[in-house]
N, C-alpha and C positions, 0 to 999 in steps of 0.2 A: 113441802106441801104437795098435797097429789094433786094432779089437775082432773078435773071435770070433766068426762067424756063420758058420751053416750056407746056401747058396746052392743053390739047385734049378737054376736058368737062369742065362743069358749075355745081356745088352747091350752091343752095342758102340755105342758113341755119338763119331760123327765131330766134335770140334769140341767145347774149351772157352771156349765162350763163357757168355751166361748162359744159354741155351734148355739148351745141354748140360750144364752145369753144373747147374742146378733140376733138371733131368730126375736127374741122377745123383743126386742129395740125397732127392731125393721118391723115386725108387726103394728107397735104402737105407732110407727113414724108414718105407714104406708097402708093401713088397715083399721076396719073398725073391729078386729078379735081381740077380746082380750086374754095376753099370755096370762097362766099361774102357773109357774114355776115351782116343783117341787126335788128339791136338794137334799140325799141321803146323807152328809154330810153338816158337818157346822163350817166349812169352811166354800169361799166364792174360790170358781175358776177353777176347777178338777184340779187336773197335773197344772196347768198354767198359776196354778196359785203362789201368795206369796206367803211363806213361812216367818214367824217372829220369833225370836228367842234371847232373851236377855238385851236386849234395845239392837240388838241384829238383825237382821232381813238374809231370806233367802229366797231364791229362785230353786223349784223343787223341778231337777230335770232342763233345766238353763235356756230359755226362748229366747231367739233373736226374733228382732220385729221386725221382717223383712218379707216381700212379698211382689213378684212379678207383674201381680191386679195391682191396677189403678185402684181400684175400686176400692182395696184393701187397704190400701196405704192411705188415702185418704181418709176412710173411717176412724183408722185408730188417729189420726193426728186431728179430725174432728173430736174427736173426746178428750184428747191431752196432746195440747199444740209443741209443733218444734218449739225447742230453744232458741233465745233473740242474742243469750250471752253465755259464755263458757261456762262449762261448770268449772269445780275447784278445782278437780285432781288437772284437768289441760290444762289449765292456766296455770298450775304450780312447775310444767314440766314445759310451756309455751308449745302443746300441742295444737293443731288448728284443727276443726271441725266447721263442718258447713252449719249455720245460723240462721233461724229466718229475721227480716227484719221485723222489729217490732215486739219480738215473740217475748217469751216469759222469761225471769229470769231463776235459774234452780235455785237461788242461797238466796229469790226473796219469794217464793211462791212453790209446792209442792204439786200442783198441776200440771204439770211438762214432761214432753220428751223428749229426753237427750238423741243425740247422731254419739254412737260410740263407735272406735274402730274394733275392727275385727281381727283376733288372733286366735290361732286353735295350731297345737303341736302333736307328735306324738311321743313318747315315752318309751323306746325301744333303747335297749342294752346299756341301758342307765344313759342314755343320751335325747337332747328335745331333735327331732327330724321337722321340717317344715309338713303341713298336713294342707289341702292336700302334697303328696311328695312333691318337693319342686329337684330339678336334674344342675343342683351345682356342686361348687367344691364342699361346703360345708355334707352333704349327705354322701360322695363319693371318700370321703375323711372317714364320719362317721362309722359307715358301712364297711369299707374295704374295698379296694379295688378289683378284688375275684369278686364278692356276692355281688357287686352291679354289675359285674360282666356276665351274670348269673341271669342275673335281673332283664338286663340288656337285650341277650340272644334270645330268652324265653317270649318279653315282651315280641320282638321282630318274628319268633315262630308265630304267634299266635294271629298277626298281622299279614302272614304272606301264605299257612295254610286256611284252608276252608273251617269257619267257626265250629265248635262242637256245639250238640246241639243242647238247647239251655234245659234241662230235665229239674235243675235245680241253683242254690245262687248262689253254691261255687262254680259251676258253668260258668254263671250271667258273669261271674269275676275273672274268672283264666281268661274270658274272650273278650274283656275289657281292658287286663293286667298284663295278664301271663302265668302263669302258673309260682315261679318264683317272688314277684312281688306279691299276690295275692299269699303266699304262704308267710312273707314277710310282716306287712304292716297291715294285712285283714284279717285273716284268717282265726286268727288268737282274741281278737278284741269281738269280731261278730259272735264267736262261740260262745263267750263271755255274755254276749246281751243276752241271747236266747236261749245257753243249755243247751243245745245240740247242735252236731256237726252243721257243716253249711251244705253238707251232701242231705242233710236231710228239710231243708228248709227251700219255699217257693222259691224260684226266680224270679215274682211280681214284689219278693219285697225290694229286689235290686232297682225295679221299672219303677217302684214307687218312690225311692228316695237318694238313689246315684243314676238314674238313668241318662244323665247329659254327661256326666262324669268322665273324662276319658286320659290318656296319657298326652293324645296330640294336644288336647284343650289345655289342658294344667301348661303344657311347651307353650301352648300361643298366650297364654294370659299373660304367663312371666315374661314373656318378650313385650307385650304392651305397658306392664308395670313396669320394667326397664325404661322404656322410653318416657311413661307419665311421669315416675320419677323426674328423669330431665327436663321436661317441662316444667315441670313444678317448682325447680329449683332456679330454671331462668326467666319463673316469673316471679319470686322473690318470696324469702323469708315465710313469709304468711302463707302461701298458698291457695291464694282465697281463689283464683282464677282454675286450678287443677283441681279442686275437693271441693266438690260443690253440688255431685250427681248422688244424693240419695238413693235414688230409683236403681240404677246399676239393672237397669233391664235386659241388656244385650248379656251378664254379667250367671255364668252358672251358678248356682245358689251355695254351694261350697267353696266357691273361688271371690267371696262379695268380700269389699275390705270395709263400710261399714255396715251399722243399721241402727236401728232406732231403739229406742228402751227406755219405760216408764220411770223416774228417777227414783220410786220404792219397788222396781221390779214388776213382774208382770201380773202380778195382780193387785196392784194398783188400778192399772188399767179396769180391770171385770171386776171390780170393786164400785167402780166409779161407774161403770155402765149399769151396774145395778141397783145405785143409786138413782138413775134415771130412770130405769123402767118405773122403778115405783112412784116416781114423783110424775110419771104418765099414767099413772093407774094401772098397772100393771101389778101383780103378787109375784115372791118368791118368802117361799115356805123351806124352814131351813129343817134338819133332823128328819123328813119325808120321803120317806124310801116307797116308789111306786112297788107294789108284790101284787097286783093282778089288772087284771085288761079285762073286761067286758062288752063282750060284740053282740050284735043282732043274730035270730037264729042261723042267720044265713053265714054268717062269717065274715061280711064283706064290708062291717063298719066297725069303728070303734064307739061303743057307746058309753060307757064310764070306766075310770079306774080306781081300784082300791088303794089307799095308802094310809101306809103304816108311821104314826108319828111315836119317837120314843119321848117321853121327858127327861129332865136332868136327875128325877129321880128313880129314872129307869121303868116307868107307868107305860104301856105299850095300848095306844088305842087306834085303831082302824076304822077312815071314814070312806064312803064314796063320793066320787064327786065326777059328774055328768061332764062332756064334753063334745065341741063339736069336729074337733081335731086335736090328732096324741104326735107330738111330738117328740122323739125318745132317743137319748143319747146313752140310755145302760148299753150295758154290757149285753151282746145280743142273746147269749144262752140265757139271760136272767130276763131277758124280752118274752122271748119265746117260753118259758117255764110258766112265766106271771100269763100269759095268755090260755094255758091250758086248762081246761076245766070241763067237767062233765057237760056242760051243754056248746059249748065248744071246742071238742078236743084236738088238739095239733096233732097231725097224721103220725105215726111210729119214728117214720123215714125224716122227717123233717127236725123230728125231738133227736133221737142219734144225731146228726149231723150237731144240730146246735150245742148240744149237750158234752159234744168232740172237740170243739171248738176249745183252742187253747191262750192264755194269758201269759204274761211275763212281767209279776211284781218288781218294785223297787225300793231301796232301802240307799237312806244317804244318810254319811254322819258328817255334823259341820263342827270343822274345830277352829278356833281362835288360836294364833300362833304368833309368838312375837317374830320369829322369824322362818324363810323355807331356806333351803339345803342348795336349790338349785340357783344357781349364778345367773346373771339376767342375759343374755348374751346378745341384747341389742348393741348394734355397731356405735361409737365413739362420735358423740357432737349429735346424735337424734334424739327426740324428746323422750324417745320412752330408755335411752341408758342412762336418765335421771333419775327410774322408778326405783326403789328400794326392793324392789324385787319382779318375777317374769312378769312380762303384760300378756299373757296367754288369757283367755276369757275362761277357757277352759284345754286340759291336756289328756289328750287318749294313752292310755297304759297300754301298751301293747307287750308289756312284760309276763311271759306265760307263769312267773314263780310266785305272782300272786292272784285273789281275785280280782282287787279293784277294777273296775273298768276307769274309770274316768277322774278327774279331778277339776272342780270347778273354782275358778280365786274371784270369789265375788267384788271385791274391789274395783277389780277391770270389768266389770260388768255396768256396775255405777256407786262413786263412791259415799251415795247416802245409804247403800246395805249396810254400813261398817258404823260403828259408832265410833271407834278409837281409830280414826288414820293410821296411827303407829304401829298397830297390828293387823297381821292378815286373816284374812276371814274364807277359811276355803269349805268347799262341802266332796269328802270320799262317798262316790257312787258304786253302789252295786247292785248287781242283779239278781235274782231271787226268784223263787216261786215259792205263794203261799202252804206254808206249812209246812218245807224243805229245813234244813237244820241253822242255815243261816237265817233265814225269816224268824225262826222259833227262839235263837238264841236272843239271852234278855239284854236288854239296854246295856249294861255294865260292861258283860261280857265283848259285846261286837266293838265298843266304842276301844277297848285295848286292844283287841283285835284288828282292828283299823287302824289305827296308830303303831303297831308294831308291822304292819304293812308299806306302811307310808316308811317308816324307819330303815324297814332291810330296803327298798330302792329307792335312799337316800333323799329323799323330798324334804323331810324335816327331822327334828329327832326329836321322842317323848319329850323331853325337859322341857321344848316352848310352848305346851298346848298350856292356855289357859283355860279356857272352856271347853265343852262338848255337848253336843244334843243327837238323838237319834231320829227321822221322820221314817215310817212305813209307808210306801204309796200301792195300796192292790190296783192288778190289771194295768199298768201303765203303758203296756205293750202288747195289742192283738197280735199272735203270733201266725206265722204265715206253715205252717206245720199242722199236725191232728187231723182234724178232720176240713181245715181251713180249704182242700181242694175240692170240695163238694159243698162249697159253700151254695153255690146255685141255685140250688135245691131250697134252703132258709130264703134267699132272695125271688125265688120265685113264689115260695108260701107268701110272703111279708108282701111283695108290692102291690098283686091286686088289692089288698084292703084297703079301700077308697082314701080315707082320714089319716092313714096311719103313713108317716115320715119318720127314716132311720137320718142320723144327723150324727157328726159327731168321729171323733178314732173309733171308739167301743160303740157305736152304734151301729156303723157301719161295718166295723171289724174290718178298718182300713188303719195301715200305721200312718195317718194323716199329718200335716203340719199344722198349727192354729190358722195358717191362712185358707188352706183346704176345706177345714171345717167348717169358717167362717163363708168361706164362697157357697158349700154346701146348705150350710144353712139360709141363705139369701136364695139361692134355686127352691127351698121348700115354701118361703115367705112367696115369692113371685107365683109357685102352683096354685098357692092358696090365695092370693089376689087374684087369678087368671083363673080360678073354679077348674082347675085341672087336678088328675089324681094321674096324670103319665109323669113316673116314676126317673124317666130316663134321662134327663137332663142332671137333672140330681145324682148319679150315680155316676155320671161322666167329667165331673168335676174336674178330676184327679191326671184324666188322659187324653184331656182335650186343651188342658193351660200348658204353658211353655216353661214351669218351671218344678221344679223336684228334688228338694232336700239332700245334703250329704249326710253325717253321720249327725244324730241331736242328741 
C-alpha cells in the first residue's frame, strides 16, 4: 500500500541502480521531494542486479557487501538484517560465521543477510595462487624458485630506487609490485578488462580501486591471520570469540575474509529497496530511457526531461515530465547528448570530450556443471575440505591463452543461487566492447566457445555442463583511457547547473564500488535537503574515505 504524503518538489532520478535507488529512499525518509524514477531497462539494480535462469540466480559481475562507512553497512542491514542462524551450506560443513542474536533464520525466512567468507584466487599456469599473492611455500612451489627470485629483486629495486613517475597504471603497478610481479599476475588479467595495454590506461584507475594495496600490507595481514588463526583455535571449536568483526575496518578491502550478501544475491537487496520507495510514494517507471534534458534559457537549471517509453509491443511514445531536480546515473556521453538542443546547445569542446569518453561491456555465460576439474586444495580437518569442490567466491584467469577473465562459483557466494546443491552453478566472465566480434557473436556460438575455454585450462570438461545461459551487460565499466583525461571540462560544464546531480559509476564516469555510489548518492540527498548546489562534497566521495576496492 503507498503511504500518504504530502510532496512540495519533483525528482527525477535517471537510473535504478543503487546511487538511484539510496537517493529515492533517503529522499522519501529525509524530504518532502518526491523521487520518480525512470529505468531504461526491465530489470532493478543495473550491474548490481540479480539474474534468473531456470530456478538459478545469478550475480551479474559478483558484489560483496562490504564497506568502511558505518553508515553503509548499516543501511543495507536496515533493509535485510544479519543472520540469527546458519545457513545450510556452514552447517553441513560446521563452518562458523558471525550471527546476530535474534536475527532471521535463511531456511525459514528470505529476508536476510548472510556473513559469508571470503575467497578469490588466481589461475596462473594451470595452478590456484592465493590472490591477493601471499609469500609462502605453496606460491614459491607453484612459481619456481628463479621467477620469485625474479619477483623478489624487482620488487626490492623498486622499494630502494626513487619511484617512477605514474604517467600511467603500469607505473602506479611497478611502483607498488615491481616490474616482474606486475608482469606476473596483473598485467594479462587488467588488459583483459579494458582492451588496451596498461601503458595506455589512467593511473587514477589504480587510486580508485588498489590504492592501499601493497606487498608490505598483504606481509602484515598474513602475519595477523597466522596469529588470529591461533587464537581461534585456543578459544575452541566454534570460534565465536575470533569471528565476530564484520566491520574489518582497520582491514584493506581486498585483504577482508568476510562480508555480507543478500541470500538471493544482490539484487535482492535493490529489489526490496524498491519496494519501499513505492510503498512511500515514491515512482519507478521501468522501460524509460531519459533521451533529453530541458533547461531554462540561461542554461543553469534543469527544467523538464524527455523520456522515451517502449512497450512490449515495441510502440515508442515520448512524454515530458517537469522537475525540480535531475538526478542522473546514465552514462555521461548519453547525459550530455540528451542535454543538447538548439536552444541549449552544449559547447563543441565539451561534446568531444563526452562524446570520447570510453566504455568496457560485459558478457558472462552461466553454466551448470555436475562437476569442476580443479581439486579443492583446502588443508585436511578445515570445514571447507568437506566442500565437494574450490570454495573460491570467485577465480582470476590470469592465463594469457584464453580470453576468459574471471570465473565466478555461485554457490560460495550463497547457496540459495543454486537449486540442485549437487551441482555447481558458475558464471565465465568476459570483457567486450559493444559491437566487437565477441559481443556480436550469437548465444550458441560464445556459449561453446566458453566451454571449450574452460576445457583447454582444465576447470571442467564439456560432458558436465547441464545447462547454459548468456547475459550482455553494456557499459559496465567507465574506462579511464579516451578522452577520460579531459574529463574536466564535461565536469566543469555539468556542475554549475544548479538542479542537476551526477551519481552513480556511469554517471560520474568513476569505476565506483556500490558503496561509493551509495555514499555519493546520500551527499546529493543532503545538498538538496541543505538547498545547496556546491558540487564538491559530492565528487570527493571516493578520496576522502579510507577504503578502495581490489579487483571486482
Amino acid at each position: 500500500m503507498t503511504t500518504e504524503k504530502a510532496f512540495k518538489k519533483v525528482a527525477v532520478i535517471a537510473g535504478a541502480g543503487p546511487a538511484g535507488l539510496t537517493a529515492a529512499l533517503e529522499l522519501l525518509r529525509t524530504t518532502d521531494v518526491k523521487p520518480v524514477i525512470f529505468e531504461a531497462e526491465d530489470v532493478i539494480g543495473g550491474i548490481s542486479r540479480t539474474a534468473r535462469y531456470n530456478g538459478n540466480r545469478m550475480d551479474i559481475g559478483g558484489h560483496r557487501f562490504f564497506s568502511k562507512s558505518d553508515t553503509v553497512m548499516d543501511w543495507w542491514q536496515g533493509i535485510l538484517p544479519l543472520q540469527g542462524v546458519a545457513s545450510k551450506d556452514d552447517i553441513a560443513i560446521g563452518r562458523s560465521v558471525p550471527l546476530t542474536e535474534g536475527g532471521p533464520d535463511p531456511e525459514k525466512t528470505d529476508y536476510v543477510m548472510l556473513c559469508r567468507s571470503r575467497l578469490s584466487r588466481i589461475l596462473f599456469l594451470r595452478k590456484l595462487f592465493d590472490y591477493p599473492i601471499a609469500l609462502n611455500g605453496d606460491t614459491i612451489r607453484n612459481l619456481g624458485l628463479l621467477r620469485m627470485m625474479k619477483i623478489g629483486f624487482s620488487y626490492l629495486k623498486v622499494q630502494l630506487l626513487p619511484a617512477r613517475k605514474e604517467n600511467s597504471l603500469e607505473d602506479f603497478m611497478i611502483n607498488r609490485f615491481g616490474v616482474e610481479l606486475y608482469r606476473t599476475f596483473f598485467r594479462d588479467y587488467t588488459e583483459k578488462v579494458w582492451g588496451v595495454p596498461c601503458s595506455k590506461i589512467s593511473p587514477d584507475w589504480g587510486g580508485q580501486r588498489i590504492k592501499g594495496l601493497s606487498i608490505t600490507k598483504t606481509v602484515i595481514h598474513a602475519v595477523k591471520q597466522f596469529f588470529a588463526g591461533k587464537k581461534k583455535a585456543a578459544d575452541g571449536a566454534d570460534g565465536s570469540s575470533a569471528n565476530t568483526d564484520i566491520r574489518q575496518k582497520d582491514t584493506e578491502t581486498s585483504l577482508i575474509g568476510q562480508f555480507l550478501y543478500p541470500k538471493f544475491g544482490p539484487g535482492q537487496l535493490w529489489e526490496t529497496v524498491a519496494e519501499k520507495v513505492q510503498e512511500m510514494g515514491g515512482q519507478i517507471r521501468m522501460n524509460a530511457k531519459v533521451v533529453g534534458v530541458n533547461r531554462d534559457e540561461s542554461g543553469s537549471r534543469v527544467l523538464s526531461v524527455v523520456v522515451e517509453k517502449r512497450s512490449a509491443e515495441g510502440v515508442v511514445v515520448r512524454e515530458t515530465f517537469p522537475c525540480d531536480y535531475f538526478l542522473s546515473t546514465m552514462p555521461v556521453k548519453e547525459l550530455v547528448s540528451a542535454m543538447d538542443n538548439d536552444r541549449t546547445p552544449v559547447p563543441a569542446e565539451v561534446r568531444r570530450v563526452s562524446d570520447g569518453l570510453v566504455y568496457r561491456d560485459f558478457i558472462t555465460v552461466g553454466l551448470l556443471l555436475d562437476k569442476l576439474e580443479i581439486k579443492n586444495p583446502a588443508k585436511p580437518g578445515t570445514p571447507e575440505s568437506k566442500l565437494k569442490f574450490v570454495a573460491d567466491n570467485w577465480i582470476y584467469v590470469q592465463e594469457s591463452d584464453v580470453k576468459l577473465g574471471r570465473i565466478q562459483i555461485f554457490n560460495n557466494w550463497s547457496p540459495y543461487l543454486v537449486s540442485d546443491p549437487e551441482k555447481v552453478w558458475i558464471g565465465l566472465e568476459y570483457f567486450a566492447t559493444e559491437g566487437d566480434d565477441m559481443w556480436s557473436m550469437p548465444d550458441a556460438d560464445f556459449i561453446k566457445f566458453a566451454i571449450e575455454e574452460l576445457d583447454k585450462i582444465d576447470v571442467a570438461r564439456p560432458e558436465s555442463v547441464r545447462d547454459s545461459v548468456v547475459f550482455h551487460i553494456k557499459k559496465a565499466y567507465p574506462a579511464y583511457f579516451g578522452t577520460y583525461g579531459e574529463f574536466d571540462k564535461v565536469r566543469g560544464y555539468l556542475d554549475p547547473i544548479e538542479n542537476l546531480f551526477l551519481m552513480g559509476r556511469n554517471g560520474m564516469h568513476k569505476y565506483n564500488n556500490m558503496d561509493h555510489s551509495m555514499l555519493a548518492a546520500m551527499e546529493v540527498v543532503k545538498c538538496i535537503r541543505d538547498g545547496s548546489s556546491d558540487k564538491t562534497a559530492l565528487w570527493n566521495v571516493n578520496s576522502e574515505e579510507e577504503y578502495h576496492e581490489g579487483k571486482k
